[in-house]
Structure formats: C-alpha cells, structure tokens
C-alpha positions as CSV (number, residue, x, y, z in Angstrom):
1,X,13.2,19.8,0.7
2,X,15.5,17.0,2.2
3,X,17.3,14.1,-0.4
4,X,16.8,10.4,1.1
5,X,18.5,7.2,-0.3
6,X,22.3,6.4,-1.4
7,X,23.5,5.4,-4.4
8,X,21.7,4.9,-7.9
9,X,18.4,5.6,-5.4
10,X,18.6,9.1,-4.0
11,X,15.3,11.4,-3.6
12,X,14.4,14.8,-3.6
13,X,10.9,14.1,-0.7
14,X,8.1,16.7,-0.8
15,X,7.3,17.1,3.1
16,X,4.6,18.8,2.6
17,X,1.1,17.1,1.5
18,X,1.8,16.7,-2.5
19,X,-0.9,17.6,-4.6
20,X,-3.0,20.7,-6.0
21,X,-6.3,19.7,-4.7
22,X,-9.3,22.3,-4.7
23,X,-10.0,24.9,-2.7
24,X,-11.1,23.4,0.9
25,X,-10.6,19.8,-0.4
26,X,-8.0,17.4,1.7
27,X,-7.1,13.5,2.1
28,X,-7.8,13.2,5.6
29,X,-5.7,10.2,5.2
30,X,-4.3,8.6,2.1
31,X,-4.5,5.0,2.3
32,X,-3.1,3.9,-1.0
33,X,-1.9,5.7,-3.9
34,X,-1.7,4.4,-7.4
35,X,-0.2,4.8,-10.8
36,X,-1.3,4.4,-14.4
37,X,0.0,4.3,-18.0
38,X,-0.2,7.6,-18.3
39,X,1.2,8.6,-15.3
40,X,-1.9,9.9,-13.6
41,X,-2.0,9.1,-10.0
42,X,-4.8,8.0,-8.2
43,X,-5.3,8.5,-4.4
44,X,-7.2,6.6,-2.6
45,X,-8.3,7.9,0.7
46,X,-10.8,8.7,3.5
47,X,-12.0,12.0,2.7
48,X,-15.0,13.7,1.3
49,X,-13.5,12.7,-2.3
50,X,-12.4,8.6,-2.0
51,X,-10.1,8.7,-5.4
52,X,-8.5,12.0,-6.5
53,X,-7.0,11.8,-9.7
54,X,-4.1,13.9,-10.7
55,X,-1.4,14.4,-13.0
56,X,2.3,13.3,-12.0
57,X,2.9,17.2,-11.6
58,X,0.3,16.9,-9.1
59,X,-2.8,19.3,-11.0
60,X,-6.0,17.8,-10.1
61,X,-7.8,15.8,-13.3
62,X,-11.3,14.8,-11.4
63,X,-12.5,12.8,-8.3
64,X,-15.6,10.0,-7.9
65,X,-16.4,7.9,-5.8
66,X,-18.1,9.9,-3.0
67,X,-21.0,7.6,-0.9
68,X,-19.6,4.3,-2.3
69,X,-17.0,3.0,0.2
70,X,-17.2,2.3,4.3
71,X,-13.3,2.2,4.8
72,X,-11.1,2.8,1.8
73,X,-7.5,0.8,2.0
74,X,-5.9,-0.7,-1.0
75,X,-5.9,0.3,-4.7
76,X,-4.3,-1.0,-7.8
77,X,-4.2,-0.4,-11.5
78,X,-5.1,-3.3,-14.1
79,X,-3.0,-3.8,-17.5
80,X,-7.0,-2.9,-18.9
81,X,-7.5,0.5,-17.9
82,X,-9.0,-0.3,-14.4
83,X,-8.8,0.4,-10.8
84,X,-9.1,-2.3,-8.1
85,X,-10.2,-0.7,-4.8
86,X,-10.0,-3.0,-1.6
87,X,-12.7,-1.7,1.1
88,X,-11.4,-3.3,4.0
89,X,-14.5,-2.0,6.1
90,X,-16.9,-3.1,3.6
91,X,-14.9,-6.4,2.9
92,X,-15.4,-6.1,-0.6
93,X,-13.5,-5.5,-3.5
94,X,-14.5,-3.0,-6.7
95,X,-13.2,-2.8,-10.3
96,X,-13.8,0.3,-11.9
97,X,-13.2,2.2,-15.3
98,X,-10.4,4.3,-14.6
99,X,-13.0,7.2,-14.6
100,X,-15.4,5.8,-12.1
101,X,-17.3,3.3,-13.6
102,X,-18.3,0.2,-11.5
103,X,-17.7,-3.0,-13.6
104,X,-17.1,-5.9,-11.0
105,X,-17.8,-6.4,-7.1
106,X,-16.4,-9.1,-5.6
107,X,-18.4,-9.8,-1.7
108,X,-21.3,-8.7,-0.2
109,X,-21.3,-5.3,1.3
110,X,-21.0,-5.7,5.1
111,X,-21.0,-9.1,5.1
112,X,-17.9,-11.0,6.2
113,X,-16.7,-14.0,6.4
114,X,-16.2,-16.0,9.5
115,X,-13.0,-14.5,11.1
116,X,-9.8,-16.4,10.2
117,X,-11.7,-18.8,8.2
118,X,-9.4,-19.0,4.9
119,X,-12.7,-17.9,2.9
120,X,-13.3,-14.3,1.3
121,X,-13.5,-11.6,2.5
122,X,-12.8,-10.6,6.4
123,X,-11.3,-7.0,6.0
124,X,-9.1,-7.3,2.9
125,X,-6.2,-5.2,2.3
126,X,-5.0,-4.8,-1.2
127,X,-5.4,-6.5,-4.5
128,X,-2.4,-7.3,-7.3
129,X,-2.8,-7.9,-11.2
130,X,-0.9,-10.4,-13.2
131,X,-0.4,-8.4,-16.3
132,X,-0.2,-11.0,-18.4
133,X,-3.7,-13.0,-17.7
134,X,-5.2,-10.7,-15.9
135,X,-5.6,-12.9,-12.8
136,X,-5.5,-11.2,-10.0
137,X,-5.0,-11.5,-6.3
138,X,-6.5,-10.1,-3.0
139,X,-4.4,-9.8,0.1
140,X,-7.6,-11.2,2.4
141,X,-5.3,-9.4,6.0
142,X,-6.7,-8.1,9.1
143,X,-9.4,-10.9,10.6
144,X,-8.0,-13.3,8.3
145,X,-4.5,-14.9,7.0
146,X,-5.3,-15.3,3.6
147,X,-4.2,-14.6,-0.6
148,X,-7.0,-15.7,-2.8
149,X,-6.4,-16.1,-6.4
150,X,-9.4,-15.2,-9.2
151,X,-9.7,-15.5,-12.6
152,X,-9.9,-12.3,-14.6
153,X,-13.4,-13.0,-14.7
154,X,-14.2,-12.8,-10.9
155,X,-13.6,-16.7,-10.4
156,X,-12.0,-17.8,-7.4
157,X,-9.6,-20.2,-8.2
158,X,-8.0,-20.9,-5.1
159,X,-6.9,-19.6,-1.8
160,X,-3.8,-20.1,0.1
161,X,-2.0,-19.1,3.8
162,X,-3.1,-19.5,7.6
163,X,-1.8,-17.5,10.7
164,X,1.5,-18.1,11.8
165,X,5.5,-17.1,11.5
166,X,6.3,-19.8,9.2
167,X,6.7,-19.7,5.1
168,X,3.5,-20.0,3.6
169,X,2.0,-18.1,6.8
170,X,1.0,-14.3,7.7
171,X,0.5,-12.1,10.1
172,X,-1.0,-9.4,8.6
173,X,-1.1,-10.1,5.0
174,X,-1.1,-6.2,4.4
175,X,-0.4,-5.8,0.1
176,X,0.2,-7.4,-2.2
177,X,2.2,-7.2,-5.8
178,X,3.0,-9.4,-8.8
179,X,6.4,-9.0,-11.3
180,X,6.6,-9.8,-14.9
181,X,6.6,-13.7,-14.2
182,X,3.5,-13.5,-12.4
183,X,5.2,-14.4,-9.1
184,X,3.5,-12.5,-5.9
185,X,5.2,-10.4,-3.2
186,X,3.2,-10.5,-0.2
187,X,3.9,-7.7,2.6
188,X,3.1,-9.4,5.5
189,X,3.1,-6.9,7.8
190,X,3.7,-8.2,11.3
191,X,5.8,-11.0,10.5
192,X,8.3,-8.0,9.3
193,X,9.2,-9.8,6.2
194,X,8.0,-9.9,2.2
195,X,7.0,-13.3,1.0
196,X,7.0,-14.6,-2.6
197,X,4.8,-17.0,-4.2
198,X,4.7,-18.2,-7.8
199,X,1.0,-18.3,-9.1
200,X,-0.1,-21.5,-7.7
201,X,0.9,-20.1,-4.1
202,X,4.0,-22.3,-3.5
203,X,6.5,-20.4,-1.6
204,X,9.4,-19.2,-3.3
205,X,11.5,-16.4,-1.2
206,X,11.0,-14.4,2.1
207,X,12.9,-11.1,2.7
208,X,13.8,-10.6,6.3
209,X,15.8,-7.7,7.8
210,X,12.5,-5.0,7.0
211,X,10.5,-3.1,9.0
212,X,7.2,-3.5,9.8
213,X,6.8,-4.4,6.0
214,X,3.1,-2.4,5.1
215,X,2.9,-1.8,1.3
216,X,5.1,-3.4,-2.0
217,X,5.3,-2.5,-5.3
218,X,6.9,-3.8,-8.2
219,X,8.7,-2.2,-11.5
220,X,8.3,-5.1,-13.7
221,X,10.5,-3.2,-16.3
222,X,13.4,-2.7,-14.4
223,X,12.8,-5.7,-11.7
224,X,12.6,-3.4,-8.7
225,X,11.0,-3.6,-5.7
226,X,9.7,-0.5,-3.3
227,X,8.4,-1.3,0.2
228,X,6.8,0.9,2.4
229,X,7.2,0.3,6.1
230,X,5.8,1.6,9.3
231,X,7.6,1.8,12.6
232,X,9.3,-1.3,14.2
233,X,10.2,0.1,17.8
234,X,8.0,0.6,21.1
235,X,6.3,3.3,21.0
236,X,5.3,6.2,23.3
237,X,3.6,4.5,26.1
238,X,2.8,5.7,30.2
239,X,5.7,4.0,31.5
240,X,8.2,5.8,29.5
241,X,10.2,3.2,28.0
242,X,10.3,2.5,25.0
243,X,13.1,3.5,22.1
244,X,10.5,5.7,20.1
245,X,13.6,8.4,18.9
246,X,15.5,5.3,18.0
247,X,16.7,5.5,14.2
248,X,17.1,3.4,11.5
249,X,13.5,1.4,12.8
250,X,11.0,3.0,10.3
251,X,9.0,4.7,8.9
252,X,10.8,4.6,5.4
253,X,10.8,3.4,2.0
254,X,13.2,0.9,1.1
255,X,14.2,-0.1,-2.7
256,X,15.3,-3.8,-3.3
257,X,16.5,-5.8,-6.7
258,X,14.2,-9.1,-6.8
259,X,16.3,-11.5,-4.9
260,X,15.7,-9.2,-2.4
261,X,19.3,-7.5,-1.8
262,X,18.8,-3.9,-0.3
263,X,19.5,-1.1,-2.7
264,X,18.7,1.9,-0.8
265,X,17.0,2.8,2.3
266,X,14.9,5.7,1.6
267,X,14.3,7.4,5.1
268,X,16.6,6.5,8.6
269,X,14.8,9.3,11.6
270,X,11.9,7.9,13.9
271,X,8.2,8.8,12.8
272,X,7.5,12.3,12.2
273,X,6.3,15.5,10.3
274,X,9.8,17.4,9.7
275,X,11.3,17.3,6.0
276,X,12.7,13.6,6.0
277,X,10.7,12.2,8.1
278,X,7.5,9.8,7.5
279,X,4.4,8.9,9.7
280,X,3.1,5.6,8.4
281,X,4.0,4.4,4.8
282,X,0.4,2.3,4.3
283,X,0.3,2.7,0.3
284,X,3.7,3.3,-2.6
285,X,3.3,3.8,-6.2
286,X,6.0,4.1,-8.7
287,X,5.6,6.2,-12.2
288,X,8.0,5.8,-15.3
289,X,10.6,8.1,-14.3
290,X,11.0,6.6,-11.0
291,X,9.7,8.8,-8.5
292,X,7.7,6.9,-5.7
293,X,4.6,8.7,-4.3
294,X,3.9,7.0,-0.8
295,X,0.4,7.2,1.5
296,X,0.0,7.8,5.0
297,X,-2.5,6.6,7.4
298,X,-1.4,9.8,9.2
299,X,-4.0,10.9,10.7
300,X,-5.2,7.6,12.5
301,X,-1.9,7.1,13.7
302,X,-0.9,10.1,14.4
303,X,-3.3,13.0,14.2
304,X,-6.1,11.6,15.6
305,X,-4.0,11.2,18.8
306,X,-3.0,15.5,18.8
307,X,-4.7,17.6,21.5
308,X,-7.3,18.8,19.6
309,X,-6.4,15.7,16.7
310,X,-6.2,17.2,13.4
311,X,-5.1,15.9,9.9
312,X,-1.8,16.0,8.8
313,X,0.3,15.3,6.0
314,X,-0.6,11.8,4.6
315,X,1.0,11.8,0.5
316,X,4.5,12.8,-0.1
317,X,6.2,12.2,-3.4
318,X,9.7,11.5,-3.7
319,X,11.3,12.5,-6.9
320,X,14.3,10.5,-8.2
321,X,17.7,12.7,-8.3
C-alpha cells in the first residue's frame, strides 16, 4: 500500500479492488459508492449485483437490485434510511429502503426528455438530500444542463441552469452535494470547476483550479469537501502527442474546506493501475472516521479498451492516517 495527501489529509489507498465480495462475484465497474449511518457502504455498479452492501471493513452484508436498472450512475443516502439511485440510461431516478425496497420513481423508464430542454430527465447523473427538509436535488447532466429541485414528496419545485462556461451554467452537470445549510455543490464536470448554489439556485461560489471535476461530497460535520476527478490532459491518441504521463493533471481526490481553499491533493501520477495511482474517480463517499471510498468507471475507460478488454479495479478505499 502507497500513503497519498499532505498534511492533516494523508491516506493509507487500497490498490487493489476493496471489498470481500462472494465467490465469482465482481463490480465490473463501480459507478458510485455511498455511505450510511452506520457505516455500511453501498456500491453501486454495473455488474450482475447493482448495489452491494458491505460493512466499512469491507464483509459483504447482502445485494438487490438485479433486473431493475439499464445504466447504473449515481447513488446517495437520505437522512430517512434511503437510497437514491440515478439511472442515467433509464433517465429515471429510484428511492429505496435501504434494503431494497422501491418507495418512489421519479420519470418514465426509457423515456426522455427532449435533449437539452431544461425539463427532467435526459440521462441524469446524481441526486443530493438536504438533510434538513428532505428536499432533494437531481444533477439532470449528460443531454441536458440542468439541477432540478423536488419536494421530499416527489414535487418538482423548480429547475435551474443551461449549457455554457458562465456562473449559473454547466457543462456536464456530473454530481451533486448539499452541506448543513442546504447550499448545493455542483461538479460540473467539463467546465473543470465546482459550483454552489443556495436552495433557490442563486449562485453563490465556483471553485476553479480542479481537474476534470466528476463526483463531490460533503462532511457536513466537519465542513469538508471531497472531489473526485478524472484526467485533465490529452490523452493517448494516433498522432502521438499528447501529455498523457504528465503529473499533477488527474485522476485524484482532492480535499477542500468550504470556501473552497485546497487542503490536500490526494493522488499527483497520470491514470493508472499501480499502488497510487487511479483510473477515473466517477463516485466518493466519506464514513465517520474519515476514510474516503472512491468509484471507478474503470472498465469503460480503461479496460474495455485492453487487448482482450477485461475488468479492472474500479473501488479503492483510502484510509485516513
């Protein structure tokens, strides 16, 4: 094991796929990864078994989901025992119990809305819960440029954003987290930044100087900020330029106060599968005693592309030092 970070944010990473699953069982991909009160971590991926459940030393607990989603991408715990999961194939959103029961869909399975039309859903990415009203938000990112607001209920409220580079813009509205306030971070993705909103959407804050900025989340307790984020560079291409070994460009975790002053960045060699190294950070999760577990879309980004492709490591967990 390698220890990323500096400072008060050091970490002792995993490198190898992290997690006891059963005999002939994998991720294929982790797309999102997260955490609950008790400290049981839920992945959510694109294998046979769509949300493994284990314990924070990794022992599996159960799994569900099997024949229910299209594309798994984003999940998120709510303050009421629940799990949000964001199909971004499907362009729906689910709540469930935390043991698998359905208790709200939001869309229409396989039906989207008109491309970059504002409206839910087309291909959503992630969904947020404000712990205090339990509002909630869904990152609306890949054929649209929108954050739309419901009502604990299911009742959209409102939506805000359109495509573009200013504030208040997105491309690539990727995830999405809230803090204790209720104000929402937005990783918007391509745009290399995080934005933040306070409930009604007004823009508040962006935070420049990040990678390609995929996946946010927030400890409300201790008003911290983890960001996971993919590769910045050019990459591998026919004509052979490009600065693909380059350092310091992603993939990597990076830990920020929230005024968005850089604590610690968590990760500084090019993509990879060594000890140190990460492929695509796409979901982070934080559990009380710090440690981060982060998912990686590694096998569409990176395994799919081996000769013959193959899966590779797509969860690490990085355990606070």
């Amino acid at each position: 094991m390698v220890v990323l970070g500096s400072g008060e944010y050091t970490y002792e990473v995993s490198g190898d796929d992290w997690g006891n699953l059963p005999d002939g069982w994998s991720y294929k991909e982790a797309t999102s990864v997260a955490v609950d009160a008790n400290d049981n971590v839920y992945v959510f991926n694109r294998g046979d078994h769509p949300i493994i459940v284990l314990d924070r030393n990794g022992d599996f607990i159960r799994s569900w989901g099997e024949g229910i989603f299209t594309n798994p991408h984003g999940a998120a715990v709510g303050p009421d025992d629940s799990l949000y999961c964001v199909d971004a194939g499907d362009h729906t959103v689910r709540k469930f119990s935390l043991d698998g029961r359905l208790l709200m869909t939001l869309g229409e399975k396989g039906m989207a809305s008109e491309r970059m039309s504002g409206k839910p859903f087309s291909n959503p990415t992630h969904a947020a819960i404000d712990q205090n009203t339990g509002d909630f938000y869904v990152s609306d990112g890949y054929s649209n440029a929108a954050v739309h607001k419901y009502a604990a209920d299911g009742k959209l409220l409102f939506s805000w954003g359109q495509s573009g580079t200013d504030p208040g813009e997105f491309n690539v509205v990727h995830n999405i987290a809230t803090d204790t306030d209720g104000n929402v971070y937005v990783a918007d993705r391509e745009n290399h930044r995080v934005q933040v909103f306070d409930p009604s959407g007004s823009f508040l804050a962006q935070w420049n100087d990040l990678a390609m900025a995929a996946c946010i989340a927030i400890d409300r307790g201790n008003g911290i900020a983890y960001v996971g984020e993919f590769y910045a560079g050019i990459p591998d291409n026919p004509g052979g330029m490009g600065n693909w070994t380059a350092k310091r460009l992603g993939p990597r975790a990076t830990v920020l106060d929230l005024d968005g002053n850089v604590l610690s960045r968590v990760g500084e060699e090019p993509k990879g599968l060594g000890s140190g190294q990460f492929i695509a950070p796409h979901g982070i999760a934080f559990d009380s005693q710090g440690d981060i577990y982060v998912a990686e879309v590694s096998y569409t980004t990176h395994g799919a592309r081996l000769d013959p492709p193959r899966e590779v490591r797509s969860l690490q967990k990085l355990v606070r030092q």
